[in-house]
C-alpha positions in Angstrom: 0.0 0.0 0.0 1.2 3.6 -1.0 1.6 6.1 1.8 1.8 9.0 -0.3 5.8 9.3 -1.2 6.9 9.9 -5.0 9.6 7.7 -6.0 12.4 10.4 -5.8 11.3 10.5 -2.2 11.9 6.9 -1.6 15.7 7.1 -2.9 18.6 6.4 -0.9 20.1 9.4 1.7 23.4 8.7 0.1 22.0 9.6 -3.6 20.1 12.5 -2.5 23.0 14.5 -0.6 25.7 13.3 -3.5 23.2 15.4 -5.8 23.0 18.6 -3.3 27.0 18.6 -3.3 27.1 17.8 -7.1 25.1 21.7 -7.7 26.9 23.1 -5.1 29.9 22.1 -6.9 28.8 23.7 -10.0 27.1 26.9 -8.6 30.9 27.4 -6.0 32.2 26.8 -9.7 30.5 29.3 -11.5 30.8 31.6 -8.8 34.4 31.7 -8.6 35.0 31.8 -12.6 36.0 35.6 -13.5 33.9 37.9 -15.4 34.8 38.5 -19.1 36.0 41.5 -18.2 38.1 40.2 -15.1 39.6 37.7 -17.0 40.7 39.9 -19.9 42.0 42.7 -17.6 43.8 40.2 -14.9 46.0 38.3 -18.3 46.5 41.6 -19.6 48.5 43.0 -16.2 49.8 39.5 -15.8 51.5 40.2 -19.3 52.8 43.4 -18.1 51.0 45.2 -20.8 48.7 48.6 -20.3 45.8 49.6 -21.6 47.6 51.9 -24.6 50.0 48.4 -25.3 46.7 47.0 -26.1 44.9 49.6 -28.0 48.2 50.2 -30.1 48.6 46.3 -30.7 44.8 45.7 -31.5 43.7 49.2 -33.2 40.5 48.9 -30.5 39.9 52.3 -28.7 41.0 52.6 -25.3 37.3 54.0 -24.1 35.9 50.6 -25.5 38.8 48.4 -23.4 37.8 50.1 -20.1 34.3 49.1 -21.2 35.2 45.7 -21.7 37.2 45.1 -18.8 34.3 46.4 -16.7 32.0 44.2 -18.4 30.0 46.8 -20.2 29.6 45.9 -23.7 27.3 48.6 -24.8 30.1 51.0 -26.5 31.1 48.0 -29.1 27.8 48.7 -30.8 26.0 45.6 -30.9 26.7 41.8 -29.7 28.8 40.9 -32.8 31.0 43.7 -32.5 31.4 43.3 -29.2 32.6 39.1 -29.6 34.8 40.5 -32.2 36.5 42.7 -29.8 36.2 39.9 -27.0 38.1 37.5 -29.6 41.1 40.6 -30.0 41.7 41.7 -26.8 42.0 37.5 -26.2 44.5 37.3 -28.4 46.3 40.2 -27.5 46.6 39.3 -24.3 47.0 35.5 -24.6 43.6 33.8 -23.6 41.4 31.5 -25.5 39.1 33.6 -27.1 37.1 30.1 -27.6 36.0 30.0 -23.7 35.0 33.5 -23.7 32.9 34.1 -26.4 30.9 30.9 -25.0 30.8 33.0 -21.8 29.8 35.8 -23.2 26.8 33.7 -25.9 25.6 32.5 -22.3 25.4 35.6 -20.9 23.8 37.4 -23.4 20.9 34.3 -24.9 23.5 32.7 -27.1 25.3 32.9 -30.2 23.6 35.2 -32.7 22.1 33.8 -35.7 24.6 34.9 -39.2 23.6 37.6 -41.2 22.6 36.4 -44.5 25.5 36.9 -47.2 22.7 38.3 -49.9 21.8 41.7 -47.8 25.7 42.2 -47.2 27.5 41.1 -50.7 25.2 41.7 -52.8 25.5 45.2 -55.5 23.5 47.9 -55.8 21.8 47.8 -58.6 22.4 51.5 -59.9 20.0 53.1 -62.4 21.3 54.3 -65.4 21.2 58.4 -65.1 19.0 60.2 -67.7 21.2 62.5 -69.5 19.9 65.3 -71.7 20.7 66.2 -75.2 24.0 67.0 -75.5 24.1 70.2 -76.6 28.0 71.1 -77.0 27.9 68.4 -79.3 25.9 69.4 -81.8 27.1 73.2 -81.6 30.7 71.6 -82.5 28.8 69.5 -85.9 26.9 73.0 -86.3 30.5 74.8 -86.5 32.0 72.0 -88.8 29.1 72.0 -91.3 29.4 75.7 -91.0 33.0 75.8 -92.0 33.1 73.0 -94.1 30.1 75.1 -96.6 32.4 77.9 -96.7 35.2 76.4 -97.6 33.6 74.8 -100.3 32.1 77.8 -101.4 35.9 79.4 -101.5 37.0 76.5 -103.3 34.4 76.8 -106.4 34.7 80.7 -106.2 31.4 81.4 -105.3 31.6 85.0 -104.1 29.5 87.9 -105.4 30.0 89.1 -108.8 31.4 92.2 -107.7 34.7 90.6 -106.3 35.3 88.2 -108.7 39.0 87.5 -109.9 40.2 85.5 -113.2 42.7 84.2 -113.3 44.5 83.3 -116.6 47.7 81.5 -117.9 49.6 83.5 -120.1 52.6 83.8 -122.4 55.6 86.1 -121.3 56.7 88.3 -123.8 60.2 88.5 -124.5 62.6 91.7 -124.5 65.2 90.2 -125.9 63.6 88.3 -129.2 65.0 89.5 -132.6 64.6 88.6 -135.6 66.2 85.5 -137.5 69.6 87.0 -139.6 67.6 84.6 -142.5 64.4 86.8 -142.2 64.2 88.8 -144.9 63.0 92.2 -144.0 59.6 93.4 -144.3 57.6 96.6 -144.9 57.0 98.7 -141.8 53.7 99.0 -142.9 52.2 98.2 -139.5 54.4 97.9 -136.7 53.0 95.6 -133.3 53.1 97.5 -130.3 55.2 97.0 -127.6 54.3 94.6 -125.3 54.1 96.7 -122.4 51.7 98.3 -124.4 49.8 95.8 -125.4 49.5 94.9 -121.6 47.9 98.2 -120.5 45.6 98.2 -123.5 44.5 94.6 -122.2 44.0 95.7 -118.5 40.9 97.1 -117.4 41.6 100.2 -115.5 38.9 99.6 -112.9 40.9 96.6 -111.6 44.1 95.4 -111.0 46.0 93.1 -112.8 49.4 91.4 -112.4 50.9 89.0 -114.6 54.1 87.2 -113.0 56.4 85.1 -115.0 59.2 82.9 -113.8 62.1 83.7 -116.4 65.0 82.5 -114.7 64.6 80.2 -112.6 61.5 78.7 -110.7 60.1 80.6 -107.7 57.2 79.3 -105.0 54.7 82.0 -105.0 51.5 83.1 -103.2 49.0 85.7 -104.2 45.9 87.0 -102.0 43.1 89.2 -103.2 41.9 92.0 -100.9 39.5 90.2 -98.4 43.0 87.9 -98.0 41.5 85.2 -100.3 44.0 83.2 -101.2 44.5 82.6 -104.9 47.6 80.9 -105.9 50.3 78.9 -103.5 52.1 76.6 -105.1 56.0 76.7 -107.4 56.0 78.9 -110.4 58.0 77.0 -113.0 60.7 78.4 -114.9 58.8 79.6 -118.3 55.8 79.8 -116.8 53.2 82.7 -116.3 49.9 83.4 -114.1 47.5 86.3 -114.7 45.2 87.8 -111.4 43.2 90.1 -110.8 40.9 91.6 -108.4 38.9 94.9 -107.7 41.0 96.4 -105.5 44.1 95.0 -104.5 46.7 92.3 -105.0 48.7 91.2 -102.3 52.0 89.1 -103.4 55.2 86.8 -101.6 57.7 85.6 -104.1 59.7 83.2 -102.2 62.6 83.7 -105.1 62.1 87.3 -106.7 65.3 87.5 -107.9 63.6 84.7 -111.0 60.6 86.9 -111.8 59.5 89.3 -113.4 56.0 91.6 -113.1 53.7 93.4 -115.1 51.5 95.1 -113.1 48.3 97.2 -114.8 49.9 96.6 -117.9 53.3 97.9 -116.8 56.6 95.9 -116.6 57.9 96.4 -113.0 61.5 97.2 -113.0 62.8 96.4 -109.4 66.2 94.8 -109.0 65.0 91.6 -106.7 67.7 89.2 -105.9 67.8 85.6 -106.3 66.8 83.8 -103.4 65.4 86.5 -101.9 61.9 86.7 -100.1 60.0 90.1 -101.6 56.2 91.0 -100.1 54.6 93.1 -102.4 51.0 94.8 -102.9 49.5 96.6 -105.5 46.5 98.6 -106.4 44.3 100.0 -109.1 46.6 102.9 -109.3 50.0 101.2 -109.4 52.7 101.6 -111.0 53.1 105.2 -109.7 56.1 105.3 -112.0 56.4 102.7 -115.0 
């Protein structure tokens, strides 16, 4: 018959006191096993180190290792930044970090769960910007086209029919021809003029025209009408001739004067230019002064 006893009352004295010094055993031991803190702070003087040893050793502030060794977590920032300074300081000061971050998962409702890698790896995702027309762009094509149709337009002399210049190949006349000993002489009846003369009864007077002729030798050239067109810039051979003119004014660089010689309005130019010489001339409607 039952008298009213469960069956953990009706076990041995022997088993029941071995249990009650079994948890006293574990609470004495619990009891007497430092705090985080204490343990980190006793190994760290028992290593003969100070508090700036350990924050230049580990990089972790020296506020935050007071806080630790007083078992005050709350400047680390959180619980994992705090076991990640738990498992330095360790280190630093030769514990297992191991044994105290168990302490510390106990002490604080264990371990905490991992981040997820997605949240923390993963790349933003960066919208493409809207950009608006780019205007410098298509003022640069607007200049090109720009230039590009005047150029053009220079090339196939399109100006207006006011400053229109011709020029015209032409034959130099020679000073120094005479007739053939052979030639049998004719009647005077109509003598040809002289071709100076011929050239100002050819030239328009309400323009200017210059003839240049390479006799000697050949001569680079460039000739520019009086908006600074330019007209001719090339080599003059030897023998060969060029005709311009323009309403106003010629502008001229013989790169070897001494080879050519100029008719100018119809009027042969007698200047003593040197070979290999380098002569800028201009003339107008009016010129020669003196011919």
């Amino acid at each position: 018959m039952s008298n009213g006893n469960s069956p953990e009352d009706e076990r041995p004295i022997e088993d029941v006191s071995q249990d009650v010094s079994e948890d006293r055993s574990e609470d004495v031991s619990e009891e007497a096993r430092p705090s985080i803190g204490r343990a980190l702070q006793q190994a760290r003087i028992a290593a003969g180190l100070t508090v700036d040893d350990i924050t230049t050793a580990t990089r972790v502030r020296i506020a935050i290792v007071h806080a630790i060794e007083a078992d005050d977590f709350t400047p680390c920032g959180g619980d994992v930044y705090a076991r990640g300074h738990i498992r330095t300081l360790a280190k630093a000061v030769g514990l297992d970090p191991a044994a105290l971050l168990a302490q510390f998962d106990a002490d604080h409702g264990g371990r905490p769960a991992p981040t997820p890698a997605a949240p923390l790896f993963e790349a933003e995702r960066i919208r493409p910007e809207r950009r608006g027309p780019n205007w410098t762009a298509a003022m640069v094509a607007a200049i090109v086209a720009v230039i590009g149709f005047v150029g053009f337009t220079f090339v196939k002399g399109g100006d207006d029919g006011g400053n229109e210049v011709s020029v015209a190949e032409g034959s130099q006349p020679s000073a120094g021809e005479s007739a053939s000993p052979s030639a049998k002489p004719k009647k005077p009846a109509d003598p040809k003029p002289d071709p100076t003369d011929s050239a100002i009864a050819a030239a328009p007077r309400d323009k200017v025209t210059v003839k240049i002729s390479a006799t000697d030798d050949p001569s680079w050239i460039s000739v520019k009408d009086h908006n600074g067109r330019l007209l001719f810039d090339g080599l003059l051979k030897q023998g060969d001739s060029k005709t311009f003119q323009d309403n106003e004014k010629v502008d001229l660089v013989l790169g070897n004067a001494g080879a050519i010689q100029l008719y100018v309005n119809g009027k042969k130019i007698e200047d003593d230019f040197q070979p290999g010489s380098v002569e800028r001339l201009t003339y107008t409607k009016g010129d020669p002064q003196v011919g």
